[in-house]
C-alpha positions as CSV (number, residue, x, y, z in Angstrom):
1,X,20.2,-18.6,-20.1
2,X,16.7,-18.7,-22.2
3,X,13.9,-20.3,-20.1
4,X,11.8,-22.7,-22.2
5,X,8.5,-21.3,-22.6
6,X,6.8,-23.7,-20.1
7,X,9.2,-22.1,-17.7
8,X,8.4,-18.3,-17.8
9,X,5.7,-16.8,-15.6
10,X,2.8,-16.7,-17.4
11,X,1.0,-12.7,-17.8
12,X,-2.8,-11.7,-18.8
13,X,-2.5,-8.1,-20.5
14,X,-5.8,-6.7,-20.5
15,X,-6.5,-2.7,-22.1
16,X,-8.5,-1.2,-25.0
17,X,-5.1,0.3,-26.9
18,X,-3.6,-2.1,-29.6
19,X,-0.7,-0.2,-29.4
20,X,-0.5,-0.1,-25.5
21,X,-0.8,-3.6,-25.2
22,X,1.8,-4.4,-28.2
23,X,4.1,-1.9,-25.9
24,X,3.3,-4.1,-23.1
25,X,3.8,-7.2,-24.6
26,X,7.1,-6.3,-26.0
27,X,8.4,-5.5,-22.6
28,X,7.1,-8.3,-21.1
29,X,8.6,-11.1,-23.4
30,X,11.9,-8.9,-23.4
31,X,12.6,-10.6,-20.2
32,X,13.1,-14.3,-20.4
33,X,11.1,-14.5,-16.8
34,X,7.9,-13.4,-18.2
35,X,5.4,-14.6,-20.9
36,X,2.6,-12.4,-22.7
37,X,0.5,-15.7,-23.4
38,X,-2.8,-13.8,-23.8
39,X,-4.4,-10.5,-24.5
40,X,-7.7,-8.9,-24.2
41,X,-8.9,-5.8,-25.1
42,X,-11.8,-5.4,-22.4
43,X,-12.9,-6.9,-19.6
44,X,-15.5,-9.0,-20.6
45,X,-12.9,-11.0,-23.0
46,X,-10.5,-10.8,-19.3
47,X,-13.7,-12.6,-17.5
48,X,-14.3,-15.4,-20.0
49,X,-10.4,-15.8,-20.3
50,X,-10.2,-15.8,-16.4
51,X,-12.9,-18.9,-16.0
52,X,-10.6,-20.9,-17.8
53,X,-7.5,-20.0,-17.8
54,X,-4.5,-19.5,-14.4
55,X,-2.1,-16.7,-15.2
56,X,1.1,-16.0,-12.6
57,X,-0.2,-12.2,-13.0
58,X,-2.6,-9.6,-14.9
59,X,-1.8,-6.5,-16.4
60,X,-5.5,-4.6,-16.0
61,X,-6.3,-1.1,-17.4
62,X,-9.1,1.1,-15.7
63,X,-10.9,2.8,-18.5
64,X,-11.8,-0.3,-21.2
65,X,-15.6,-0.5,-23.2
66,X,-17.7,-3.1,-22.1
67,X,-16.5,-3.9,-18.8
68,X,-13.7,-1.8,-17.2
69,X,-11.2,-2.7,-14.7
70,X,-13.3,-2.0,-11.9
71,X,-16.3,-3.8,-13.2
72,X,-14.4,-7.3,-13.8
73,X,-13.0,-7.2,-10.1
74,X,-15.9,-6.9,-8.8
75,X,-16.9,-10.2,-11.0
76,X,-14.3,-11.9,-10.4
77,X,-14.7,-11.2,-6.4
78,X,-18.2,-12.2,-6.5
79,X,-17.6,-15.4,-8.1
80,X,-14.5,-16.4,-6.4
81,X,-11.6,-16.4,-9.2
82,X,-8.3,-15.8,-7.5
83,X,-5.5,-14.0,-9.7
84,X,-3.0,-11.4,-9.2
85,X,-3.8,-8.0,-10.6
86,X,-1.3,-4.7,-11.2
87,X,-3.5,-1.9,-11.9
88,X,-2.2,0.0,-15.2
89,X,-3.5,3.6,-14.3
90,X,-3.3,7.2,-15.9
91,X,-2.7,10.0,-13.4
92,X,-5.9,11.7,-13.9
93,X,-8.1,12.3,-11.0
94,X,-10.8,10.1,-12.4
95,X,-8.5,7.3,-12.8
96,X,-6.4,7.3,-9.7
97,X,-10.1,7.4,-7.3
98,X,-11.5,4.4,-9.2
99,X,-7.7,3.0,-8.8
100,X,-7.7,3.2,-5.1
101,X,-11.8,1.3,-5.8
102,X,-10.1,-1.1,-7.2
103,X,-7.6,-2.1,-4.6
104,X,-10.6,-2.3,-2.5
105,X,-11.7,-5.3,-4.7
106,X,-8.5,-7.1,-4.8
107,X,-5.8,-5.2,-6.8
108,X,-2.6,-5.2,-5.3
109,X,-0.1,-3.0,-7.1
110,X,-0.4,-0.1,-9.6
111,X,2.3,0.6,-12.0
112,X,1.2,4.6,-13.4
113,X,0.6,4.5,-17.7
114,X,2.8,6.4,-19.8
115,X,1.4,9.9,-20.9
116,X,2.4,9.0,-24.3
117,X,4.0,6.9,-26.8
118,X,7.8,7.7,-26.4
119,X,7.2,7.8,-23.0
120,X,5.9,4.1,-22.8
121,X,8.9,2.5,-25.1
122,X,11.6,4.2,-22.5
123,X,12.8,2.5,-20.3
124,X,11.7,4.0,-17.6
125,X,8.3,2.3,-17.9
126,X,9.7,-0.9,-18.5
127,X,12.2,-1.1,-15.6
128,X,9.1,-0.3,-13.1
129,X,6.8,-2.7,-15.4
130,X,8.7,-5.5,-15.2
131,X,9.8,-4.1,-11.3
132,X,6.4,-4.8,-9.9
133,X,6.3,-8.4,-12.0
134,X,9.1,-9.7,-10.6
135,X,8.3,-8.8,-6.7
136,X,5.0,-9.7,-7.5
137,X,5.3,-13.0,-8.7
138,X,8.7,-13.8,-6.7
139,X,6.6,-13.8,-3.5
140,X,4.5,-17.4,-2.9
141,X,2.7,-16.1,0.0
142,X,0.6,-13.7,-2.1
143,X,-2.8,-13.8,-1.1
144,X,-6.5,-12.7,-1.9
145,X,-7.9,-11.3,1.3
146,X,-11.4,-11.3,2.3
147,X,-13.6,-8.1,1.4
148,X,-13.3,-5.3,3.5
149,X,-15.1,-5.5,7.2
150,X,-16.9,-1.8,7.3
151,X,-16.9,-0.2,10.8
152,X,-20.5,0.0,12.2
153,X,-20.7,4.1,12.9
154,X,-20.9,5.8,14.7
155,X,-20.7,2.8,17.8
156,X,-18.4,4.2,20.4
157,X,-15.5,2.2,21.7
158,X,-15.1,1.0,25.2
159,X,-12.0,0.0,27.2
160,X,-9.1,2.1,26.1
161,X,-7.2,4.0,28.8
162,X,-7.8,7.5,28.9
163,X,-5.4,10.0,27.6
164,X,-2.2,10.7,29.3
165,X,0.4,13.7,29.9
166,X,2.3,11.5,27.4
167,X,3.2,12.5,24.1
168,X,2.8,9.3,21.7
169,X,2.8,9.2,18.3
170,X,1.6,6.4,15.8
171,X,4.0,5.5,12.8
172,X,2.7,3.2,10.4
173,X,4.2,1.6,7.4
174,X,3.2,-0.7,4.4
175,X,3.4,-1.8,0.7
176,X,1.6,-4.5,-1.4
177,X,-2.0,-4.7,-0.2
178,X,-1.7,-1.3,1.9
179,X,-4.5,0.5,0.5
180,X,-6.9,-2.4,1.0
181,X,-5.1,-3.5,4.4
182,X,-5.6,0.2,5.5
183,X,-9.5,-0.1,5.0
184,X,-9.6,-2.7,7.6
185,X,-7.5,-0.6,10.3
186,X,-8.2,3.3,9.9
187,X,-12.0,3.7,9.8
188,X,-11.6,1.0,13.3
189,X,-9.6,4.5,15.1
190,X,-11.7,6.7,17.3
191,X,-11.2,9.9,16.0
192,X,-10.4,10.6,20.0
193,X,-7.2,8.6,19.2
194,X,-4.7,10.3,22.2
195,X,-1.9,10.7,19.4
196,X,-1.1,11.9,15.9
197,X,-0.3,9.0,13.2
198,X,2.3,9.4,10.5
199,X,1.5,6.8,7.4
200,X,3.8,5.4,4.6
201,X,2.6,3.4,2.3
202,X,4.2,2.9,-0.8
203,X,2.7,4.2,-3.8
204,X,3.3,6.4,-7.1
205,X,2.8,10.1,-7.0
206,X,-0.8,11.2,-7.6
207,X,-2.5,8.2,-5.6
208,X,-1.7,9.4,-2.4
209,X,-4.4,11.9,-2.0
210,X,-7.1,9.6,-3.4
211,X,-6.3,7.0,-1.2
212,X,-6.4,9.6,2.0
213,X,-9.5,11.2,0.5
214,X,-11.2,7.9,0.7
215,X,-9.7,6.6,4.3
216,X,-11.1,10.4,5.6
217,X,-14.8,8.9,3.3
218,X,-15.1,5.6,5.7
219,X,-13.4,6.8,8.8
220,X,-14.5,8.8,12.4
221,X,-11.0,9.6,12.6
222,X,-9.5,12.6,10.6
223,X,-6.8,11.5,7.6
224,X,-5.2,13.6,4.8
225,X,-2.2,13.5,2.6
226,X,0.3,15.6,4.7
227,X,1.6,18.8,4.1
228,X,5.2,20.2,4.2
229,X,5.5,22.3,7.6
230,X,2.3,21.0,9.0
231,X,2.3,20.8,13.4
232,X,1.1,17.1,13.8
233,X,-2.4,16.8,16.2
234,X,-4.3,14.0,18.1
235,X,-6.9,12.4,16.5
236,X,-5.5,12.9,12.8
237,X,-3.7,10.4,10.2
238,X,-1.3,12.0,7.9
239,X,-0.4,10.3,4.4
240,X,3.2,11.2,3.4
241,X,2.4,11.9,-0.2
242,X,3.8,10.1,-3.1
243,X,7.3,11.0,-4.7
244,X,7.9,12.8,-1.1
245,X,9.7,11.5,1.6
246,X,7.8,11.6,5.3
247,X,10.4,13.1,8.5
248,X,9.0,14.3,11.5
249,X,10.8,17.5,13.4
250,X,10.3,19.0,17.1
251,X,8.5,22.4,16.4
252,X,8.3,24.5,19.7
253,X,6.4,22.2,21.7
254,X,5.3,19.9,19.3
255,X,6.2,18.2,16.4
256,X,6.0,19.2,12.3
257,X,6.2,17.4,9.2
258,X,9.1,18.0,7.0
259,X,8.5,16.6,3.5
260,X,11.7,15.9,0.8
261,X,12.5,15.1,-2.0
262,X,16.1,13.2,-1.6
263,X,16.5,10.4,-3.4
264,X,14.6,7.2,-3.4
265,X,15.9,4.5,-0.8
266,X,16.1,1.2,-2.9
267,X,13.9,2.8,-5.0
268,X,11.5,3.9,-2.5
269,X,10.0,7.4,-2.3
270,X,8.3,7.6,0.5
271,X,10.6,5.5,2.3
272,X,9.8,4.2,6.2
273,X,13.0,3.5,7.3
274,X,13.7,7.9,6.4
275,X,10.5,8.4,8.6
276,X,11.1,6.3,11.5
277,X,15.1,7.3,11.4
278,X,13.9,11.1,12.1
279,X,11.6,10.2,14.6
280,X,14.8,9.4,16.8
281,X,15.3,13.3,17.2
282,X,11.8,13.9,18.5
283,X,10.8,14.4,21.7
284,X,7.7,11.6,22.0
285,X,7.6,9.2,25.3
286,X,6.6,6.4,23.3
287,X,6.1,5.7,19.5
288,X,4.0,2.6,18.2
289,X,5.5,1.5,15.0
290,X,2.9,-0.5,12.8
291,X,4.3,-2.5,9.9
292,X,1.5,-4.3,8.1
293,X,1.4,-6.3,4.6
294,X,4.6,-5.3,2.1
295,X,7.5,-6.5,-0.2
296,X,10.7,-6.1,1.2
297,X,12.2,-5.3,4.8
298,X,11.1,-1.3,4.2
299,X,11.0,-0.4,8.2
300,X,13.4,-2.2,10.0
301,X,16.6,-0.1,9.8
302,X,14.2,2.3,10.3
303,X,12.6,0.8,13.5
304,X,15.7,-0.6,14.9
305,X,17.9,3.3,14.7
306,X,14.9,4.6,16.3
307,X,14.5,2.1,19.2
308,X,17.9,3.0,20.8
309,X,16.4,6.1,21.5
310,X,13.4,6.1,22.4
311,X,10.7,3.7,23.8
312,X,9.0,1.9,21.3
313,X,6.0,-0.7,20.8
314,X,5.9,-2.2,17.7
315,X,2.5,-4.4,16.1
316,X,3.1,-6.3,13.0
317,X,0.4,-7.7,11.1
318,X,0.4,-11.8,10.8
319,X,1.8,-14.1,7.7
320,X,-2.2,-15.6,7.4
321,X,-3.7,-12.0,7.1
322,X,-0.9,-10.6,4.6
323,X,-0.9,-9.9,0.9
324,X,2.3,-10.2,1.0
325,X,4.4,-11.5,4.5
326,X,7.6,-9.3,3.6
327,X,7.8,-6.3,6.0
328,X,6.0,-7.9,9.1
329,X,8.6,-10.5,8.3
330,X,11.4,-8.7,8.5
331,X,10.5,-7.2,11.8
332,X,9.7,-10.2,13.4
333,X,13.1,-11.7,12.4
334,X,14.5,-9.0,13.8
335,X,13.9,-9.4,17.0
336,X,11.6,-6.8,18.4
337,X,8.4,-7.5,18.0
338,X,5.7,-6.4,20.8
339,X,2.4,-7.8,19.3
340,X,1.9,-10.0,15.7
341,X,-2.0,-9.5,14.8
342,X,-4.5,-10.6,12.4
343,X,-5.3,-7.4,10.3
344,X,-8.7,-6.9,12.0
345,X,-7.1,-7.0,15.5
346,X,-4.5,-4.0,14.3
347,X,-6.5,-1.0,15.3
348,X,-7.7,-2.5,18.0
349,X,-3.9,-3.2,19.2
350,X,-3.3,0.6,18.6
351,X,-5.9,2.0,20.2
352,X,-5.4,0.1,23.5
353,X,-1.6,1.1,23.8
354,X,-2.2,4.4,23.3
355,X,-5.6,4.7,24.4
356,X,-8.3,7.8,23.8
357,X,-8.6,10.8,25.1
């Protein structure tokens, strides 16, 4: 059935190429969901649209004359205008760091640009183009969140139980809003944190490291993208990069990360259910899972295999604080939630069941 124009979700394309927004445009209309009703070729043409006009989702390039990407979030977050944007980004290292800048200031989903042409008429492109559209704009409960609260440092923190014989290990998953989300949890963790954390957070290959690179910028404690064969230690956050999936093996008397490259789990590479499946082989007392904002139900299987092992405690973030109430949700349904938070209550929640050494 065609949907009468009225019908379709409305989309803002915004980016400096005539022939990458015709490309865009095509895809989009392709689908009787979706609407190109506007175009812009900068952002400055976005803003004045933007003051006037309510679109279901924008389509925003990073590098544009005038005013980029980055430049019209930060107007638009200064004055107030709500919209959803996807991030169109190249994979150069330039483009993915003032990506990850942009999530910051309210993006909340990249879809990676074609290197050419060709590669932007396959259907590759379109299939994850019109993906992210559909999640994105099937979800109601997609919010704007306030800015970013910065931790004051160095201020130490007071309260947490001292470390323990224990071996504990923090495994935290999320999607849509993640990188922002994360802002408001890792640079709150004493780098004294009395256990390793293992991160997934769903994202295209080449964004990974930027977004660890910038959590390791704002935060006491240590974070990196992780490395195949790597021995997890206290005190340190590891990234499972993306396009790899995260497991966790025993290694002598610790533990090591294993990275893969099986395939995606309904389309997911990294994928938190693989993660938290392994850690059921591991020899850990206790493992805090942390599920924060996300599409989906990525987690769950994951968290439920690995709690008839061992001894879990999981945190999920709150439907009012979420970008998108999708993962927490589907942990809470299920049954075995320990502690729903507001965001800026997560690290807080971590530290004090684990404690500091």
């Amino acid at each position: 059935m065609i949907r009468d124009d009225k019908m379709k979700k409305k989309i803002l394309v915004v980016d400096d190429s005539a022939l990458m927004r015709r490309v865009i445009c095509d895809i989009i209309n392709s689908d009787d969901i979706f609407q190109a009703t506007d175009v812009c070729r900068d952002g400055l043409e976005a803003y004045d649209r933007l003051k006037t006009t309510k679109y279901d989702a924008v389509l925003l390039d990073v590098n544009m004359p005038r005013m980029d990407g980055l430049q019209l979030l930060e107007k638009l977050q200064q004055e107030g205008i709500k919209t959803r944007v996807i991030m169109v980004s190249s994979l150069t290292a330039k483009d993915t760091k003032t990506t990850m800048l942009a999530m910051e200031l309210g993006a909340v989903d990249i879809v990676t640009k074609p290197g050419n042409i060709i590669e932007a008429k396959g259907e590759d492109f379109r299939e994850r183009l019109l993906g992210v559209l559909k999640a994105m704009t099937a979800y109601q409960q997609v919010r704007r969140v306030s800015p970013v609260r910065r931790p004051e440092r160095p201020a130490a923190v007071s309260g947490f139980r001292k470390g323990s014989p224990y071996k504990k290990l923090v495994a935290l998953a999320c999607s849509t809003g993640g990188p922002k989300a994360l802002q408001s949890v890792i640079p709150f963790l004493e780098q004294s944190l009395d256990a390793p954390m293992v991160l997934v957070q769903h994202m295209p290959v080449g964004f990974t490291k930027s977004m660890a690179d910038r959590l390791n910028e704002l935060s006491k404690i240590r974070v990196k993208e992780a490395e195949d064969n790597e021995i997890l230690q206290k005190g340190t956050v590891y990234v499972a990069p993306g396009g790899k999936h995260l497991k966790v093996q025993r290694a002598g008397d610790g533990h090591k990360i294993v990275l893969g490259n099986e395939p995606a789990v309904g389309g997911l590479r990294p994928c938190a259910d693989i993660m938290y499946e392994s850690l059921r082989d591991c020899s850990f007392d206790e493992i805090t899972c942390v599920v924060l904002t996300g599409m989906g139900a990525d987690g769950t299987k994951g968290i439920l295999s690995l709690r008839k092992k061992v001894p879990v405690y999981v945190i999920s973030q709150d439907a009012a604080s979420c970008v998108v109430y999708g993962m927490p949700k589907a942990i809470a349904e299920a049954g075995v939630v320990d502690q729903v938070v507001p965001l800026d209550a997560v690290a807080q929640s971590i530290m004090k069941n684990v404690g500091v050494r």
